[in-house]
N, C-alpha and C positions, 0 to 999 in steps of 0.2 A: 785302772789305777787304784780303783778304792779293794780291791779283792788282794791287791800286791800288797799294802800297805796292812790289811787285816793279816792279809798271810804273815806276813812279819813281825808281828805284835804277835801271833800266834806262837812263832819258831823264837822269838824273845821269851814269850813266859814259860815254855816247856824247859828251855836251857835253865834260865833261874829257879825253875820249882827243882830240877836236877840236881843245882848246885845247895839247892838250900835242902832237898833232902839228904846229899852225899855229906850236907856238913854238920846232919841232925845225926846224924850214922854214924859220926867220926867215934871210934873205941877210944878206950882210956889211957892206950898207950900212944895216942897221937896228943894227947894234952899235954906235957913237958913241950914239943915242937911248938903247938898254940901257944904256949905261957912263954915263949921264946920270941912270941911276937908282938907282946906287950900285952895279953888278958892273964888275966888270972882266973882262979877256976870259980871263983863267984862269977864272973863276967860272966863267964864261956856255959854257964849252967843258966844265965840272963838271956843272954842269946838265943840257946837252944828253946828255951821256952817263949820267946818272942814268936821264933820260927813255927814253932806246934801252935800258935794260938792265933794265926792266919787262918782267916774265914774267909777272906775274898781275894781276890785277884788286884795284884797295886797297881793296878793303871785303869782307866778310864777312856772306851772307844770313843773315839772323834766324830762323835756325831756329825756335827757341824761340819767339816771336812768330806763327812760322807754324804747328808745330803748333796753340797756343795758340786762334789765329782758326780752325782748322779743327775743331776741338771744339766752339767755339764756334757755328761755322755748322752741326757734325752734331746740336745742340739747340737751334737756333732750327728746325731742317726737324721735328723732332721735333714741335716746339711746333705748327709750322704745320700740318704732319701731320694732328696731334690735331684743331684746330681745324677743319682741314674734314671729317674724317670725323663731328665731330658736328654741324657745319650740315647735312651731307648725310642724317643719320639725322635731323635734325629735320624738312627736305623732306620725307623717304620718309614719315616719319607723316602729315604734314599732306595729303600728297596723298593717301596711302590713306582719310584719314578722309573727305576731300573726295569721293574716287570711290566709298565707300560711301553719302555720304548722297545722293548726286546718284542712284546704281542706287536705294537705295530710295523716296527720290521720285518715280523715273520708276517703279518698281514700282506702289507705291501707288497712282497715277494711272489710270494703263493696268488696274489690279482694283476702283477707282472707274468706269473706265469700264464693265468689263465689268460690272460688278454693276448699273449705271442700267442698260445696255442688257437686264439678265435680269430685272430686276424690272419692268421697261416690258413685257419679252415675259412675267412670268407676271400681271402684272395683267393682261392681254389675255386670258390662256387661261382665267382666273378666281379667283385665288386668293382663301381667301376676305376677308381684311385684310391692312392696309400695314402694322399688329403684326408680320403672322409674317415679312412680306416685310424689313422692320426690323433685325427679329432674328436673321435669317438673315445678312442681310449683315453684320452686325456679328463675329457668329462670323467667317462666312469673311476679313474686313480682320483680324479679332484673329490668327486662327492663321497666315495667310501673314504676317505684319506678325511675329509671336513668329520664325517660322523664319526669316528672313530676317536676322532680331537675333541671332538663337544662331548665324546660318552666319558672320553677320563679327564677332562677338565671337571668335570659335574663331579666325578666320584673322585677326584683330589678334595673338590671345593669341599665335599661331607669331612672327608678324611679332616682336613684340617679346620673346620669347626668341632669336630668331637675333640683332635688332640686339644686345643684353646678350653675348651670347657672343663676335659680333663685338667689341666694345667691352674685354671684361675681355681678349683676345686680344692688341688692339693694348698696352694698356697695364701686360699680362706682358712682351709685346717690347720695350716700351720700357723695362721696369723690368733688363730682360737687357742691353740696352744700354749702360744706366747702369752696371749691374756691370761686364762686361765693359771699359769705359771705365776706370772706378778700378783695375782690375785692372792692367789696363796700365801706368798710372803707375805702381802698385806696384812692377812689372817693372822699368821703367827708373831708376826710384827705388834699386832694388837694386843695381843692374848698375852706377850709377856711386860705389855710397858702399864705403868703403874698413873702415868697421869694423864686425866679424864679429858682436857684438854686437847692433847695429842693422838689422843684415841678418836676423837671424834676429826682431827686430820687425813690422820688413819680411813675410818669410815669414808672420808670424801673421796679418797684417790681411789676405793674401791667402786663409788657409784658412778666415779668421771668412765671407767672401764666398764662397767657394768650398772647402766642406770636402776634397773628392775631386778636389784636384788633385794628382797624385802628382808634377807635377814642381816643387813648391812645396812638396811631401815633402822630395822630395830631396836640392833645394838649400838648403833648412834642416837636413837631417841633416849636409849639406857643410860648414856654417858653425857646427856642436856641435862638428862633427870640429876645425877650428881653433882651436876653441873648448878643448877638451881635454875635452868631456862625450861619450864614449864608447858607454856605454851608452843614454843617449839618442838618440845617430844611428843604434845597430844598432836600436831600440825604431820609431823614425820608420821606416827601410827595410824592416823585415818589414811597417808598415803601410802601405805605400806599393804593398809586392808584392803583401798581399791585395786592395788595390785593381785593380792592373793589374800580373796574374804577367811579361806578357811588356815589361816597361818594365829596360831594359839598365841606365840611370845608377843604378836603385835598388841593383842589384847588384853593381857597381862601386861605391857608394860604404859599402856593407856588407863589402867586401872590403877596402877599407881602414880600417874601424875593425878586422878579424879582425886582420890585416897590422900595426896598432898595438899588440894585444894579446897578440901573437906567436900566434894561431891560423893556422897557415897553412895548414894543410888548408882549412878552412872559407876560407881567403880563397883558396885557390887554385881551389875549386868555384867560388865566385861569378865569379872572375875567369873561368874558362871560360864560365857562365852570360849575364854581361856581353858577352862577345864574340863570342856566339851571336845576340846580339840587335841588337847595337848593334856591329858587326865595326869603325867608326871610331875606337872608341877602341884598335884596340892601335898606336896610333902613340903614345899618352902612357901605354903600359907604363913603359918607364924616364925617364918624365920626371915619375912620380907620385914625389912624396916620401913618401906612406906608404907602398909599397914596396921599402923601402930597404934594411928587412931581409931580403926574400927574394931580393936581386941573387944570393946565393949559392947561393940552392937551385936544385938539379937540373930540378925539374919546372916551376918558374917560368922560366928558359932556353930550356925548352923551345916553352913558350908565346909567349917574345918571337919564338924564329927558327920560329918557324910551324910 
């Protein structure tokens, strides 16, 4: 759908750059027709230069319409996915059952035959009754007939623990997908909303999914910090660090709740710790507003001139 919709917007602008160039081209003798349809030739000279002094394209793609259809198509392939891998598991049974009962009937036949052909050769050598001869064959159909039952019961029983495993496999992956997917909106959900409140809502619905994201730590401890809740951004960054010690932003942004609470020892540690890890941030040393108290200190200086 989104490839139709581009194509179209495509065959829309080629027609209008067409019309608007056939009507930059118009000669001089098609202007009495023009001024017959209410311009006049100041207009039609307004026009024409409107037309020459297009730089861009007047429409603007549907982003949002395209993500939109592209989720949409990565859960119909899901759906479709699903569906053939369980036709294909219902084949695989039907045909194994079918290829067992065909070997066992061709078994059984072929140990019919053998057994007419040994009861034919012991009534000749003399046994003494078609009783024992009877009963005999009955044993040997019963016992080959049992093992032959217990060797493709066993190898069903595998069969169908591999397809189960196969089966709960795909539909962890796809349950991971799903996540992953909401996730993301989350993200972008965050990244355009403007109050620090909501962001930090935001933040929650992504750890209820995802408890061990420490950069969903982070960026929630960031938004306590604008917040004016302090101690809870230093409480989120130490837990963010036991998560993942060598993660920069979490220390960077425990350096600045220390930096707000005038600890600056402790924020000047984190701050070297941060920039061990993550060295892009000392380009927003002095463009961090909770910083602001240490412009003066010695060893913070020192840190910006490297």
């Amino acid at each position: 759908m989104s490839k139709l919709v581009c194509f179209i917007f495509s065959g829309l602008l080629f027609v209008f750059g067409a019309m608007a160039s056939s009507y930059a081209n118009t000669p001089e003798s098609a202007l009495p027709a023009q001024q017959a349809k209410g311009l006049t030739p100041n207009q039609e000279q307004q026009t024409q230069q409107v037309v020459k002094d297009l730089n861009e394209p007047m429409y603007r793609p549907l982003i949002e319409r395209y993500i939109l259809d592209e989720l949409k198509a990565v859960r119909q392939d899901q759906q479709a996915l699903r569906a053939e891998y369980t036709e294909k598991i219902a084949h695989a049974q039907l045909e194994t059952a079918d290829r067992a009962i065909v070997y066992t009937t061709d078994t059984i036949n072929n140990v019919f035959f053998i057994l007419t052909a040994t009861a034919s050769i012991l009534v000749l050598v003399g046994w003494n009754s078609l009783r024992d001869v009877k009963n005999k064959v009955e044993d040997i159909v019963n016992s080959r007939v049992s093992a032959i039952t217990d060797e493709y019961e066993a190898r069903l029983k595998d069969l169908e623990e591999q397809l189960r495993g196969r089966s709960e496999e795909i539909l962890n992956n796809q349950k991971k997908i799903t996540i992953t997917n909401e996730i993301h909106s989350l993200w972008m959900r965050a990244n355009l909303e403007s109050d620090f409140a909501t962001k930090v809502e935001i933040y929650d619905e992504i750890l209820n999914r995802k408890p061990e994201d420490v950069e969903a730590i982070a960026y929630k401890a960031d938004a306590l910090l604008e917040l004016g809740d302090i101690q809870e951004a230093i409480s989120l960054c130490n837990q963010a660090l036991e998560i993942d010690s060598d993660y920069g932003y979490a220390y960077w942004q425990r350096a600045c709740a220390y930096a707000l609470t005038h600890e600056h020892s402790d924020a000047l540690a984190d701050i070297r710790m941060a920039l061990d890890y993550s060295p892009n941030l000392r380009n927003e040393l002095l463009h961090e507003s909770a910083f602001a108290s240490l412009h003066d200190n010695d060893s913070f200086n020192e840190i910006v001139n490297g």
